[in-house]
N, C-alpha and C positions, 0 to 999 in steps of 0.2 A: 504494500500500500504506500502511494509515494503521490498520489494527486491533492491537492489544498483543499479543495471540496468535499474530498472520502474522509479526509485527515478532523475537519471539521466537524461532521455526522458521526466519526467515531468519538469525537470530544463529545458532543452532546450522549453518545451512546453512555459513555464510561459515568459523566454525569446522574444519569437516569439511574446505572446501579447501585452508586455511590449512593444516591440519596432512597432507593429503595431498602439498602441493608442498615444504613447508618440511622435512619429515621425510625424503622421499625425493634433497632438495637437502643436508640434514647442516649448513649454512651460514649464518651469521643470529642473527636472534635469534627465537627462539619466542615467549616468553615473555613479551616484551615488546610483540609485536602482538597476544598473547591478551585481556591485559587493555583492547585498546582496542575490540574489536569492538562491543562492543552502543553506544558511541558513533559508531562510524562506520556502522552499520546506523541510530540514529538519524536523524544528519544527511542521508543521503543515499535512503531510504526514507517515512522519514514524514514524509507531507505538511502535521502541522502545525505545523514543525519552519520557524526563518526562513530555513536555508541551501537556495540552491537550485544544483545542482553546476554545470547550465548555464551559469551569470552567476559567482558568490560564488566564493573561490579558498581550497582547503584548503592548507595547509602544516604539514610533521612537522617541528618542533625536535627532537625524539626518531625522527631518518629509520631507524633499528633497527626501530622498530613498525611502520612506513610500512606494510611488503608486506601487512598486514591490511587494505588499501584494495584490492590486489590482487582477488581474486575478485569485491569488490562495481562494481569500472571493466568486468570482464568480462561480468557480468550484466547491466549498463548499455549496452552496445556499445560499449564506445570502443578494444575491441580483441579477438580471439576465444581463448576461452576455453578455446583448447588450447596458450594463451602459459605457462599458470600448467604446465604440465610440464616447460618450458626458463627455468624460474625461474633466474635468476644463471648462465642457459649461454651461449656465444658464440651461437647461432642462436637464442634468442632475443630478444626487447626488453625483457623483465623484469630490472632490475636490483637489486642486493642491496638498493639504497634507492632509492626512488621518486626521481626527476629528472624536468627539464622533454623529454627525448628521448620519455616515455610517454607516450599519451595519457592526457590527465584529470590529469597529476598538474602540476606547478609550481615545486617545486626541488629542489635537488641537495642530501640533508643528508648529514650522515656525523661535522660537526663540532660540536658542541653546543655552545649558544646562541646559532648564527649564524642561524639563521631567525628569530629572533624580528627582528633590525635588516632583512632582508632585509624582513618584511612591513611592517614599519610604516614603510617606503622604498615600498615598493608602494601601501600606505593611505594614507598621503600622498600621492601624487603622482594618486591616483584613488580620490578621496573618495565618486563613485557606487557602488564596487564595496565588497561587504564578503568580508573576508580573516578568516580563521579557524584562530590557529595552536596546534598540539599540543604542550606540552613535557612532559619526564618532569619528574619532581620533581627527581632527584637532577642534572637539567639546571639546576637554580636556582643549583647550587655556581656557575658562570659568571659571572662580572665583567660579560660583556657585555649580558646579561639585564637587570642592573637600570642599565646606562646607554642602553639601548632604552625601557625604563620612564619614565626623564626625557625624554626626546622626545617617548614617546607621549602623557603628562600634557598638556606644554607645547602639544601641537598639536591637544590634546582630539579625539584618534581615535574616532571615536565608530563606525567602521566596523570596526572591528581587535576582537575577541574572542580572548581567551588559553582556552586553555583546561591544566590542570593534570593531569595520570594521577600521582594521589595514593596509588600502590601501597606506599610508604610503603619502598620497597628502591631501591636502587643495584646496579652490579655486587659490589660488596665486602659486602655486608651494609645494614641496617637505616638509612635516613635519619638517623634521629633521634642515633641513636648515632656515625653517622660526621660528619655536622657538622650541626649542629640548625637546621632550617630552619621549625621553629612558633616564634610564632603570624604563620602564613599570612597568612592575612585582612587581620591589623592591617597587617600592612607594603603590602599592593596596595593597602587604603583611603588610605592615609597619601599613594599615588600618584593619588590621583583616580578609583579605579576603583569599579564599581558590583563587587561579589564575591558572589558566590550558590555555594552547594554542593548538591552529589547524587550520590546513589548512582549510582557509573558502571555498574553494572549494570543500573537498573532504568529499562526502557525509558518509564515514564509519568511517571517524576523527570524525566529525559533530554529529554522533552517538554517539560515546566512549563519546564526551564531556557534552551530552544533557541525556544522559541514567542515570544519578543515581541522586536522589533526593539530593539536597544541604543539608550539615550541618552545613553552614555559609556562612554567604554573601559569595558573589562567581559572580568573574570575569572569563570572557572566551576573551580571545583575540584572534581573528582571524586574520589571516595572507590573506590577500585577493585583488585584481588586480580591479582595477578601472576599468570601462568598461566593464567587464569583458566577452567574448564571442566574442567583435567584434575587427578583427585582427588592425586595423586602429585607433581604440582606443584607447586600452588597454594604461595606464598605463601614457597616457597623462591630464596634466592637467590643458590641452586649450580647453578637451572637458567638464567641469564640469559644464555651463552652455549653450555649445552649442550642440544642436540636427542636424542631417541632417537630411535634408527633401527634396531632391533631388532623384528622383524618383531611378534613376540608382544605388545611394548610397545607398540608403534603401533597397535593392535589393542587395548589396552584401552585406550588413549586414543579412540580413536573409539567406544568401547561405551563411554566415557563421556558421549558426547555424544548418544547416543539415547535 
């Protein structure tokens, strides 16, 4: 699958189950795997794209978003897709955060900015393989993010791509207001990294920025809407721990997405 139009009907696909198993589960975070979809529809759909899932290892610094990877492991075969009903239940293997027990997925998050030292321990030690990891923005507050930064510089990972969901919220409110984390860019230059931005919606940005093999560590900051899909949502950040589960409300979330 490699056309902008297929790539787009498969976002709204992945959307639909995301918010079918997530809504009917009440547990989670919604809202923070909405805004990652059309990048992990990206990565793991279009073929001109340099992650390939087979070989390349994803990882969620921000493991709240993770279960957005959920439906697309399912579509993929790497487990059947009547797992996403027993989302976070005892029977079945879908956990509240993606862990190495699922197939396809790679680690256990839950504690923010420990995956970022987890992969560039993994990029290191296996320089063939390239590692691809997700943080929230408001995961940069973490001390240990930018002492994984001096590692990564010093050992010029040139296999490790960061990637940023620049939604621009935290659970408490607005990034910028609760402790100011621009200018972005300057500071990951300052670390030796190559920094490119795009619209984490726009699946032909998403392209441009995923299509050429890194020559150094390398940041992608995407620019991307919390919620992202459901009009009542979007962009608030009183929904980051709450889900509806209101039959009628779950219902014009999904006639949102058609």
């Amino acid at each position: 699958m490699d056309q902008i139009s297929e790539l787009v009907e498969k976002a709204k696909e992945v959307r639909k189950k995301l918010i079918e198993f997530k809504t009917k589960s009440g547990i989670g975070h919604l809202a923070s795997s909405l805004s990652l979809v059309e990048l992990l529809v990206s990565l793991y759909f279009d073929q001109n794209t340099f992650f390939d899932h087979t070989t390349d290892r994803l990882i969620f610094g921000k493991a709240h978003g993770g279960p957005a990877v959920y439906p697309i492991l399912a579509d993929l075969g790497y487990f059947p897709e009547k797992e996403l009903i027993s989302y976070a239940k005892p029977e079945g293997i879908l956990r509240l955060h993606p862990d190495q027990s699922i197939p396809g997925c790679t680690y256990v998050g839950g504690s923010l900015g420990n995956a970022i030292g987890y992969a560039s321990g993994l990029a290191w030690a296996n320089r063939q393989k390239r590692f691809v990891v997700v943080l929230g923005d408001a995961e940069l507050y973490e001390g240990a993010v930018w002492e994984s930064l001096l590692f990564i510089s010093h050992h010029r990972l040139n296999n490790l791509v960061l990637v940023i969901d620049r939604n621009g919220l935290g659970i408490l409110g607005k990034t910028e207001e609760l402790l100011k984390l621009e200018p972005l860019k300057s500071k990951f230059v300052s670390f030796g990294f190559d920094v490119f931005g795009a619209n984490g919606h726009d699946l032909l940005q998403l392209r441009k920025s995923f299509s050429k093999a890194p020559l150094a560590p390398t940041l992608i900051i995407l620019d991307t809407v919390k919620s992202k899909g459901i009009s009542f949502m979007e962009g608030k950040a009183e929904f980051h721990t709450v889900i509806p589960q209101d039959a009628r409300v779950v219902q014009k979330m999904l006639e949102d997405l058609s």
